[in-house]
C-alpha positions as CSV (number, residue, x, y, z in Angstrom):
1,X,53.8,28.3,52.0
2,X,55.5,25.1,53.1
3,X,54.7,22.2,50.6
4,X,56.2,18.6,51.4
5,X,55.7,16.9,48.1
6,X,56.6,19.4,45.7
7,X,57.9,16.7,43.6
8,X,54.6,14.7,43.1
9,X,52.5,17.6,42.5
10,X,55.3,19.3,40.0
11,X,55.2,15.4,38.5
12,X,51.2,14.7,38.3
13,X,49.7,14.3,34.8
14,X,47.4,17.2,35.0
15,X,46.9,20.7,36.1
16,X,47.3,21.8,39.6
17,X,46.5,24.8,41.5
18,X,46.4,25.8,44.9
19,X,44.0,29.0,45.8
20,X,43.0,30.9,48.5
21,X,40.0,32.7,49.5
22,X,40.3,35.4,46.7
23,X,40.5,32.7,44.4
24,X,43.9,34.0,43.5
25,X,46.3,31.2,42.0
26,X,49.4,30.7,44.6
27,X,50.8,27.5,43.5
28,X,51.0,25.5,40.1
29,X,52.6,22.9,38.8
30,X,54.7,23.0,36.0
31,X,52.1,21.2,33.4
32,X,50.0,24.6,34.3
33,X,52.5,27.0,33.4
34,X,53.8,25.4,30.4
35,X,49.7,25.5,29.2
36,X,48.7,28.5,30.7
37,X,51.6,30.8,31.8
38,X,52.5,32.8,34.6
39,X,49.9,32.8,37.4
40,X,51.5,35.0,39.6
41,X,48.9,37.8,41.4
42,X,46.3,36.8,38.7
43,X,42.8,34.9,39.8
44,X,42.1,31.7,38.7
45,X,39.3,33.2,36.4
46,X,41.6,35.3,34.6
47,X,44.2,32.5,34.0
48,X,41.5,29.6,32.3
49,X,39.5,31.5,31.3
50,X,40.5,35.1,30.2
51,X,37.0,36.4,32.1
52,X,37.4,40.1,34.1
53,X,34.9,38.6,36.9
54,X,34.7,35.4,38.8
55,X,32.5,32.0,37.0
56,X,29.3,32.2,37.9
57,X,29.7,28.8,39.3
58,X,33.2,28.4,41.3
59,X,33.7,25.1,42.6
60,X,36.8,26.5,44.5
61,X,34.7,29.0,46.4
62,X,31.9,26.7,47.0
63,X,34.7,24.6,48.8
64,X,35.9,27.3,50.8
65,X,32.1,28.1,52.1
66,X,30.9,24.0,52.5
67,X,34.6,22.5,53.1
68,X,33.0,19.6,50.8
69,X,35.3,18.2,47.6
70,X,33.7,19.1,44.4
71,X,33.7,18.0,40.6
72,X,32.8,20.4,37.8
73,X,33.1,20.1,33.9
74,X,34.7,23.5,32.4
75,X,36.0,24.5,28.9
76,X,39.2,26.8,29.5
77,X,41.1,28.5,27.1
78,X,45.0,28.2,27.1
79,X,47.7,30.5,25.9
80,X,48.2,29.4,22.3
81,X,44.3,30.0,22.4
82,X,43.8,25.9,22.0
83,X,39.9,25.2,24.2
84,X,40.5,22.4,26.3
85,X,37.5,20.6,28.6
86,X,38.7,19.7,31.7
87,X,37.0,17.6,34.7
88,X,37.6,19.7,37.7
89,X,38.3,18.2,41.3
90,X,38.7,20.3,44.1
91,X,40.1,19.9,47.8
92,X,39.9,21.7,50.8
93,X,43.5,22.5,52.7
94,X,43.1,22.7,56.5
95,X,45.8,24.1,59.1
96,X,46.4,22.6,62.2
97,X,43.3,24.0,63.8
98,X,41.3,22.6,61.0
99,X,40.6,25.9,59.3
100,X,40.1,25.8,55.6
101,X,43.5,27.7,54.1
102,X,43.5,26.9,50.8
103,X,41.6,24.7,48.3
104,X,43.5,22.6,45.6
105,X,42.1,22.0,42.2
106,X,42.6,19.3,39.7
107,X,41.8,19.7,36.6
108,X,42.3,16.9,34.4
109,X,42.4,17.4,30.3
110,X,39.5,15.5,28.8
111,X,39.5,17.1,25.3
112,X,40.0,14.1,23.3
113,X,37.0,12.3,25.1
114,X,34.8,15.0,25.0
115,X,35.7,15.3,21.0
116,X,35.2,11.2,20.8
117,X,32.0,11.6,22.8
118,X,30.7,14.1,20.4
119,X,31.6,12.5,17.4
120,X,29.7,9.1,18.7
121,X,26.9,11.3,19.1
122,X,27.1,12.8,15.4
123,X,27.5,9.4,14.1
124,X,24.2,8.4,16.6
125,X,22.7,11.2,15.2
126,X,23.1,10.5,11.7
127,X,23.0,6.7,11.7
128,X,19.2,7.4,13.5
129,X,18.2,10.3,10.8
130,X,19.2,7.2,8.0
131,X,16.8,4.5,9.9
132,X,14.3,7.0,10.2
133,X,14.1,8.5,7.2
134,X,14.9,5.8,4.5
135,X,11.9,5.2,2.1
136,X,11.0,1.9,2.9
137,X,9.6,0.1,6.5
138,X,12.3,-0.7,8.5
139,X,11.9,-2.9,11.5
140,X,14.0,-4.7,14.4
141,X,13.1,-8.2,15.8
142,X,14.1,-10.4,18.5
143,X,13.7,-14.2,18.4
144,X,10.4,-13.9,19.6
145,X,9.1,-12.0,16.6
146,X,8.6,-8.9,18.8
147,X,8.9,-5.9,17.0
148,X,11.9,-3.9,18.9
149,X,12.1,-0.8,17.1
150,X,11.0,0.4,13.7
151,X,11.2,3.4,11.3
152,X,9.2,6.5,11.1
153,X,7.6,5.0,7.1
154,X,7.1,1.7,9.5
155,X,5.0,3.4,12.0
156,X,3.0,5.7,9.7
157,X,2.6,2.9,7.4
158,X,1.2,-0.3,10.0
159,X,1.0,2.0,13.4
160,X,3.3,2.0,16.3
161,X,3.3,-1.9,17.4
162,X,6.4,-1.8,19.1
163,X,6.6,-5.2,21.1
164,X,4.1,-6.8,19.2
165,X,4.3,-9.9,16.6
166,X,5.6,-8.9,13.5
167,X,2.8,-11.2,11.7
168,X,-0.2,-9.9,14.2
169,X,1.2,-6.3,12.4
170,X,1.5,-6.9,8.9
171,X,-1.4,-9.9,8.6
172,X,-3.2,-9.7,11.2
173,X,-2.6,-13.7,12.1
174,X,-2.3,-15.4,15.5
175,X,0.6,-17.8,14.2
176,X,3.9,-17.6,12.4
177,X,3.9,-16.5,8.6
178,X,5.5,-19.8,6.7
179,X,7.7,-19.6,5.0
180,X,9.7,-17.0,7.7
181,X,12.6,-15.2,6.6
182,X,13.1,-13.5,10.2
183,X,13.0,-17.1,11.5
184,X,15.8,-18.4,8.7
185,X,18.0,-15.5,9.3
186,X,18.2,-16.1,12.9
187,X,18.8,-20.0,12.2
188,X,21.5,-19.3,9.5
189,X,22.6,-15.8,9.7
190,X,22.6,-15.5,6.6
191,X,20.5,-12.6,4.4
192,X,17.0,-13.6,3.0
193,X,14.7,-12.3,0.3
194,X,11.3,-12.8,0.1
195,X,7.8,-11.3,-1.4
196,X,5.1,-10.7,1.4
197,X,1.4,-9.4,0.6
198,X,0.7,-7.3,4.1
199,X,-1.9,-4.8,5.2
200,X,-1.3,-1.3,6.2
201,X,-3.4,0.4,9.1
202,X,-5.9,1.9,6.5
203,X,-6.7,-1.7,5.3
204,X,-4.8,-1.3,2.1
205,X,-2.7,-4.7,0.4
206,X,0.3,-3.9,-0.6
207,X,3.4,-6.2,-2.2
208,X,6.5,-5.9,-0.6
209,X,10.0,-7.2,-1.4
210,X,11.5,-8.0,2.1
211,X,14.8,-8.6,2.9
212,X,16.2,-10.1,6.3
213,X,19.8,-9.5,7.8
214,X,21.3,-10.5,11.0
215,X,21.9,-8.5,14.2
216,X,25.4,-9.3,16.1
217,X,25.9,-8.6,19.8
218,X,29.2,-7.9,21.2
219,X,30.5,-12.1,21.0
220,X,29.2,-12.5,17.6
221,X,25.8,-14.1,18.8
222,X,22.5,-12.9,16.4
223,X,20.7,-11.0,19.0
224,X,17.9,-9.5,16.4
225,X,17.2,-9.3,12.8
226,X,16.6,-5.8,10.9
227,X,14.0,-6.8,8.2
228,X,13.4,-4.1,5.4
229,X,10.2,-4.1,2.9
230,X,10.4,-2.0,0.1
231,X,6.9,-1.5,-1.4
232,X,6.4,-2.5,-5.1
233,X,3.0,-2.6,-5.4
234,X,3.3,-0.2,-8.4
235,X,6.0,-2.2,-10.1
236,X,3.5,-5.3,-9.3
237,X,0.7,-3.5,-11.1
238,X,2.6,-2.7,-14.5
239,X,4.2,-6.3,-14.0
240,X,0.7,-7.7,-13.9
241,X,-0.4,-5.4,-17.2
242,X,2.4,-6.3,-19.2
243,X,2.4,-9.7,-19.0
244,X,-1.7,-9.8,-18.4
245,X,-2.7,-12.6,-21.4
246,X,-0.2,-14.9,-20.4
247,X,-1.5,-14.6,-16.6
248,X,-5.0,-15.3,-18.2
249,X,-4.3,-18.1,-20.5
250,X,-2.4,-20.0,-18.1
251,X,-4.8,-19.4,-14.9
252,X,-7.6,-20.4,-17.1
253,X,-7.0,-22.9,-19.4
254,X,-8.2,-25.7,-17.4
255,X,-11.5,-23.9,-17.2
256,X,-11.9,-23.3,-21.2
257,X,-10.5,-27.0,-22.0
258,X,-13.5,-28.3,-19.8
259,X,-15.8,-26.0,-21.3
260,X,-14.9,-27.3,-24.6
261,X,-15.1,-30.9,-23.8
262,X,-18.4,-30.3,-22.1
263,X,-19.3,-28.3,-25.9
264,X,-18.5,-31.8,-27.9
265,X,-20.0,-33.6,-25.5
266,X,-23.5,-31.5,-26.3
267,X,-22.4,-31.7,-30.0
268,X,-22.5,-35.1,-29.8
269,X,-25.7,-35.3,-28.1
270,X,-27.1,-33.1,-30.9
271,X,-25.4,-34.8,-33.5
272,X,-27.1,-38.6,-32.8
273,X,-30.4,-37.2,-32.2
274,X,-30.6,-35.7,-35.8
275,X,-29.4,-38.8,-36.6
276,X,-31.9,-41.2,-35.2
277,X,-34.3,-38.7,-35.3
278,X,-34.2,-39.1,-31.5
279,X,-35.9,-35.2,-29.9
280,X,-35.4,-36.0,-26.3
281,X,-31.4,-36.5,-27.2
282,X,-31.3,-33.5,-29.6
283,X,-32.8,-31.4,-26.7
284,X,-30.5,-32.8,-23.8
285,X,-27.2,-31.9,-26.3
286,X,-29.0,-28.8,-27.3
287,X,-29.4,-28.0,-23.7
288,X,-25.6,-28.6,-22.5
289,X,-24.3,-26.6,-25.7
290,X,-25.9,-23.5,-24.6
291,X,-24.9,-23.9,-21.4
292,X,-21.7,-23.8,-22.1
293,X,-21.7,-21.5,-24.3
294,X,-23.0,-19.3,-21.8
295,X,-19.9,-19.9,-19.4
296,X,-17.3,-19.4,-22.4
297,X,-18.9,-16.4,-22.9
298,X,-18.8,-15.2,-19.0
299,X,-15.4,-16.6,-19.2
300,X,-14.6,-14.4,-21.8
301,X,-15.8,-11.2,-20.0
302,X,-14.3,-11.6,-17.4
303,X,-10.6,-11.6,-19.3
304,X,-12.1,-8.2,-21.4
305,X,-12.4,-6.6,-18.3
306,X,-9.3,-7.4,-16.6
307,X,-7.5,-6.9,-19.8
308,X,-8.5,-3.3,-20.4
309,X,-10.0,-0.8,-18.8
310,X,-13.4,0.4,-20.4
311,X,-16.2,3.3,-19.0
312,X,-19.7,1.5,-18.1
313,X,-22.1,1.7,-21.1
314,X,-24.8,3.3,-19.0
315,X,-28.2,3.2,-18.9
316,X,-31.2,3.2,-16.4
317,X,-32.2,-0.5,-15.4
318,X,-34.7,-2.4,-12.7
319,X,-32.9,-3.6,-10.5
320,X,-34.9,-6.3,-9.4
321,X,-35.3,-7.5,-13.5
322,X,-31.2,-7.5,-13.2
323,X,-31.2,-9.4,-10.1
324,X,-33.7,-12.1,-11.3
325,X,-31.3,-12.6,-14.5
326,X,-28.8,-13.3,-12.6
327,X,-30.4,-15.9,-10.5
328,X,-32.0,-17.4,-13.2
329,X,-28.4,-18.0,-14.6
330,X,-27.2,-19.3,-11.8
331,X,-30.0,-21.4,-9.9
332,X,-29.4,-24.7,-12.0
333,X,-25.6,-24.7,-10.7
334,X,-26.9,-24.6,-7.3
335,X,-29.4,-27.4,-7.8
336,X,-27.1,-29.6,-9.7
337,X,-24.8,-29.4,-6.5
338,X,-27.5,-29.8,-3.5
339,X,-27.1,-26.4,-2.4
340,X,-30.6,-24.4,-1.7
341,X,-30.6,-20.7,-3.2
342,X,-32.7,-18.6,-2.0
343,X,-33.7,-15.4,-3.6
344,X,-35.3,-12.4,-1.9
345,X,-35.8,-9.0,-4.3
346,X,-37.6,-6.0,-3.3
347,X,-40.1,-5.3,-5.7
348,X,-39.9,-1.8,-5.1
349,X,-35.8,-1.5,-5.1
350,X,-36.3,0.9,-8.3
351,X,-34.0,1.6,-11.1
352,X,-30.6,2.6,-11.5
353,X,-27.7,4.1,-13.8
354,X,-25.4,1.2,-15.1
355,X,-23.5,-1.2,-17.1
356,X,-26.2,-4.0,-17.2
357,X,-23.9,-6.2,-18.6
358,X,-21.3,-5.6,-16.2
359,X,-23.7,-5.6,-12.8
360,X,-25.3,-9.0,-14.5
361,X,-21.6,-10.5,-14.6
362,X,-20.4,-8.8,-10.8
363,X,-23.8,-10.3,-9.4
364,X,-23.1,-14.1,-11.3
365,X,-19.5,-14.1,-10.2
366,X,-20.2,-12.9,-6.3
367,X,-23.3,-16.1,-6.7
368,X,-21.0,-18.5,-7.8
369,X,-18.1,-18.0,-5.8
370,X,-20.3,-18.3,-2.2
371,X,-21.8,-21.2,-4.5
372,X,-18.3,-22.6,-4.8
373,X,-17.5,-21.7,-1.0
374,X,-20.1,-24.0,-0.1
375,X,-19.3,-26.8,-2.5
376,X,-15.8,-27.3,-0.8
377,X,-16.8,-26.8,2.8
378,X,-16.9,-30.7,3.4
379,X,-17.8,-29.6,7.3
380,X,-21.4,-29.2,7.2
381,X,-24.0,-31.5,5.6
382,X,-26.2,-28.9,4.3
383,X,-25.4,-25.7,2.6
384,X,-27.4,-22.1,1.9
385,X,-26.6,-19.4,-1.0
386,X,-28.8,-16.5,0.1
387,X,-29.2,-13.4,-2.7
388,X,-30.6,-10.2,-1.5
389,X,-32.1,-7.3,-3.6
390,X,-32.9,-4.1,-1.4
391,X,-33.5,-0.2,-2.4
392,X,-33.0,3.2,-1.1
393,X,-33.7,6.6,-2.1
394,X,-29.6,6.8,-2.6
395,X,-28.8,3.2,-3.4
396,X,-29.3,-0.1,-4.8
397,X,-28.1,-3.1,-2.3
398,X,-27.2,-6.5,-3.2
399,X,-26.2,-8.5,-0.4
400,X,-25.2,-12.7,-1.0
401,X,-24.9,-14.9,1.7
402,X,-23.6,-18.5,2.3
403,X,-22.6,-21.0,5.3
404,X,-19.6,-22.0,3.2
405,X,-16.0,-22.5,4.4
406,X,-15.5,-18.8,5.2
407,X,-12.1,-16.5,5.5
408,X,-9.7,-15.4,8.0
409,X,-9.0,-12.1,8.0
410,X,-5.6,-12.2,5.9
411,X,-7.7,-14.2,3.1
412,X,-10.6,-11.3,3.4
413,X,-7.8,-8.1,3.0
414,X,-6.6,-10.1,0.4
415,X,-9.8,-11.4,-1.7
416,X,-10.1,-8.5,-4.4
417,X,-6.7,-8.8,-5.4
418,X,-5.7,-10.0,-8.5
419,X,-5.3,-13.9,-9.0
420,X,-5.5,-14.6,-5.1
421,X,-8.0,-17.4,-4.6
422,X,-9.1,-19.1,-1.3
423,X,-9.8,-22.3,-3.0
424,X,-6.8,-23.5,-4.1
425,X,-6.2,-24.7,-7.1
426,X,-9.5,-25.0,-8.1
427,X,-10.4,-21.3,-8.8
428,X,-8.5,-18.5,-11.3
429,X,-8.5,-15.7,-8.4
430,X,-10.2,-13.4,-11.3
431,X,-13.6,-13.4,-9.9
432,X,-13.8,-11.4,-7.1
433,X,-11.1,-9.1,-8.5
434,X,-13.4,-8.5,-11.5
435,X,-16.4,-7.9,-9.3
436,X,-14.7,-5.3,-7.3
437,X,-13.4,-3.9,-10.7
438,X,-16.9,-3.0,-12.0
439,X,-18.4,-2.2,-8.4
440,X,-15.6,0.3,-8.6
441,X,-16.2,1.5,-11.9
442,X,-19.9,1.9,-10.9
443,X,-18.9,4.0,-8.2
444,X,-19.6,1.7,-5.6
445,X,-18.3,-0.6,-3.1
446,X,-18.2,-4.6,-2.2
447,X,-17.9,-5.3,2.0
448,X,-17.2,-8.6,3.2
449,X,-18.4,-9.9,6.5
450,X,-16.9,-13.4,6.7
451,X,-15.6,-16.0,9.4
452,X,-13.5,-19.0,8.7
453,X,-16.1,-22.1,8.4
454,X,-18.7,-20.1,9.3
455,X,-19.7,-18.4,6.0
456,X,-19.7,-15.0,4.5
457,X,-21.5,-12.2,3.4
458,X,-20.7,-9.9,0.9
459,X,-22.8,-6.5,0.8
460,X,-22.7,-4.9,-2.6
461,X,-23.8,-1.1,-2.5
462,X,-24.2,1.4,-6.1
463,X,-25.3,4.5,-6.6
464,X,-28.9,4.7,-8.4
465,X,-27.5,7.5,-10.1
466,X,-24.4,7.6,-12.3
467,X,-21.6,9.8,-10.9
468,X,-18.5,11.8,-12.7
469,X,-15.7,8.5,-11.8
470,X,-12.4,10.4,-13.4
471,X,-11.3,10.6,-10.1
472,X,-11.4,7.1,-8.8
473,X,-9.1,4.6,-8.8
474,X,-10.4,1.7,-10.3
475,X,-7.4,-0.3,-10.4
């Protein structure tokens, strides 16, 4: 047939054919032949794609039939056997009555995008197995603190918070962490390091090493931060055994040097009565030695059971004798500071399997410490320690409750571990640790109900009888 602009279509960058109804190949140019050799008598089928019948999709007939242009993707096969993908356009021809003649298909090479297009895809692939599988929480944040995207440790560890606050996740707080890594790294662009105590989505603490690095969009601007935790609670734990008596001496020596002062001072006391035969001085000195003796020696237990590990000595006790010792050694603390205690013990709690020792100094230390909370609440004029003694066929119940300054719910995930104290400076963050140590080692459990200013109540519930504990973790 007649074709006017042989030399474009012998000239054009890709392959083109023109066919007619039988789909045979009457026309290529010279980019086809050199590719795919002689096309003479042989359907288009047979030339790309070495087949003995027709595609099951044919662009070219569907032309023919719907006279509409086309576009198909197709892998053909040329004659060195080299696959080339191709992008197929096709065209209907028309005669002078507008009858369809022929069709004309382009096929354009698009091998080397395909290939590029499948290697982005391998590296997508593989760079999305790395974020999702690397063993330690992964998350993305933009400069709202919105967690964008996360890893599947993230999500399994703190749930699947995706657009939520990165410190509503980990803490469970309504503002900002301080100090904020995220925050720096988005100020500086610079990489940060930092140690974070955070809660997972079964309520467990854990210490986590975190590390902050900027996100860059296409001008260089920090779009997001990738922040990755590695946990090392473990390594926390054997840090905190190895180097446990230096912990203790230095988190308690201002307790033990005022201990000892208030011991001479009773010496003293005791000293000057025997010398001017004065009873009412020997008894007051007599009075304050003992009492502090008494501390120094709670003091003491409390760094034996921190510093080793040791089985309950059992044996079967009354529960409410237990929990009148314990407010007996505690009631002159409360009245020296204003604060009303009040004891209620049912008489008919029963006995129970324990370490009487050990339950005495849990009970004393969960007393004192709402005894403290209240002393430093400066918000309310008067103050309540409430100490509760209750029985069931199963259990003995302790409960202690006070109108004192109360904890959020970071402080309360974070009371029973080791050295952590609400109050500042002014406590050792042993006490509730240890009390949680020997409920533990009881086979019990301490629960805290507690608001911030409000008060607290903690609910202490062991067995009545003693239970086979080689399989808890009483860490």
């Amino acid at each position: 047939m007649e074709f006017p602009f042989q030399q474009y279509f012998e000239s054009m960058p890709c392959y083109l054919t023109v066919q007619n109804r039988d789909l045979k190949v009457i026309l290529a140019n010279n980019k086809f032949v050199t590719d795919f050799g002689n096309y003479k008598d042989r359907y288009c089928y047979q030339v790309y794609k070495h087949r003995a019948d027709k595609c099951e999709y044919c662009a070219v007939e569907k032309t023919f039939r719907d006279g509409v242009s086309l576009s198909s993707e197709e892998l053909v096969q040329c004659l060195n056997g080299r696959k080339v993908s191709v992008i197929i356009n096709t065209t209907a021809i028309r005669d002078d009555d507008g009858d369809i003649v022929a069709v004309m298909e382009m096929s354009t090479d698009v091998t080397d995008i395909k290939d590029l297009q499948r290697e982005f895809k391998e590296n997508q692939e593989r760079y999305k197995m790395l974020f999702e599988e690397v063993p330690c929480f992964i998350s993305i944040q933009d400069k709202d603190f919105n967690i964008i995207n996360a890893n599947r440790l993230h999500r399994e560890t703190f749930g699947c918070y995706l657009g939520c606050k990165c410190y509503e996740v980990y803490k469970h707080r309504k503002e900002e962490c301080y100090p904020c890594t995220v925050r720096r790294t988005f100020e500086d662009g610079t990489i940060h390091r930092h140690e974070e105590v955070v809660t997972t989505l079964d309520g467990r603490t854990i210490n986590c090493m975190v590390h902050t690095a900027p996100i860059r969009d296409a001008n260089g601007k920090i779009s997001h931060v990738i922040e990755m935790s590695l946990d090392i609670t473990e390594l926390r734990e054997l840090q905190d055994q190895l180097t446990s008596i230096g912990l203790l001496i230095s988190s308690i020596s201002h307790g033990i040097k005022g201990l000892l002062n208030g011991l001479n001072g009773g010496i003293y006391l005791v000293n000057k009565g025997i010398e001017n035969d004065n009873k009412e001085r020997l008894t007051q000195g007599w009075e304050i030695v003992l009492r502090n003796i008494n501390r120094i020696k709670s003091m003491v237990m409390d760094i034996l059971y921190y510093a080793k590990d040791r089985e309950p000595f059992w044996e079967q006790v009354s529960a409410l004798e237990l929990a009148n010792q314990a407010c007996e050694s505690v009631k002159d603390k409360a009245i020296e500071l204003k604060i009303g205690f009040i004891c209620e013990l049912d008489d008919n709690a029963g006995d129970f399997d324990c370490d009487r020792k050990a339950v005495r100094a849990l009970l004393i230390n969960l007393i004192e410490n709402s005894i403290d909370a209240c002393r430093i609440d400066k918000s309310k004029e008067n103050h309540t320690v409430k100490f509760q003694l209750f029985g069931n066929d199963e259990n003995i119940i302790f409960k202690i409750i006070d109108n004192g300054i109360g904890m959020d719910r970071e402080t309360r995930e974070k009371a029973f571990s080791l050295f952590f104290s609400s109050k500042g400076g002014e406590g050792t963050g042993l006490g509730l640790f240890i009390a949680n140590k020997i409920t533990a080692a009881h086979g019990g459990k301490i629960e805290i109900q507690s608001e911030l200013k409000k008060g607290s109540e903690f609910t202490v519930t062991i067995p009545k009888r003693s239970i086979d504990l080689s399989s808890i973790d009483i860490k």
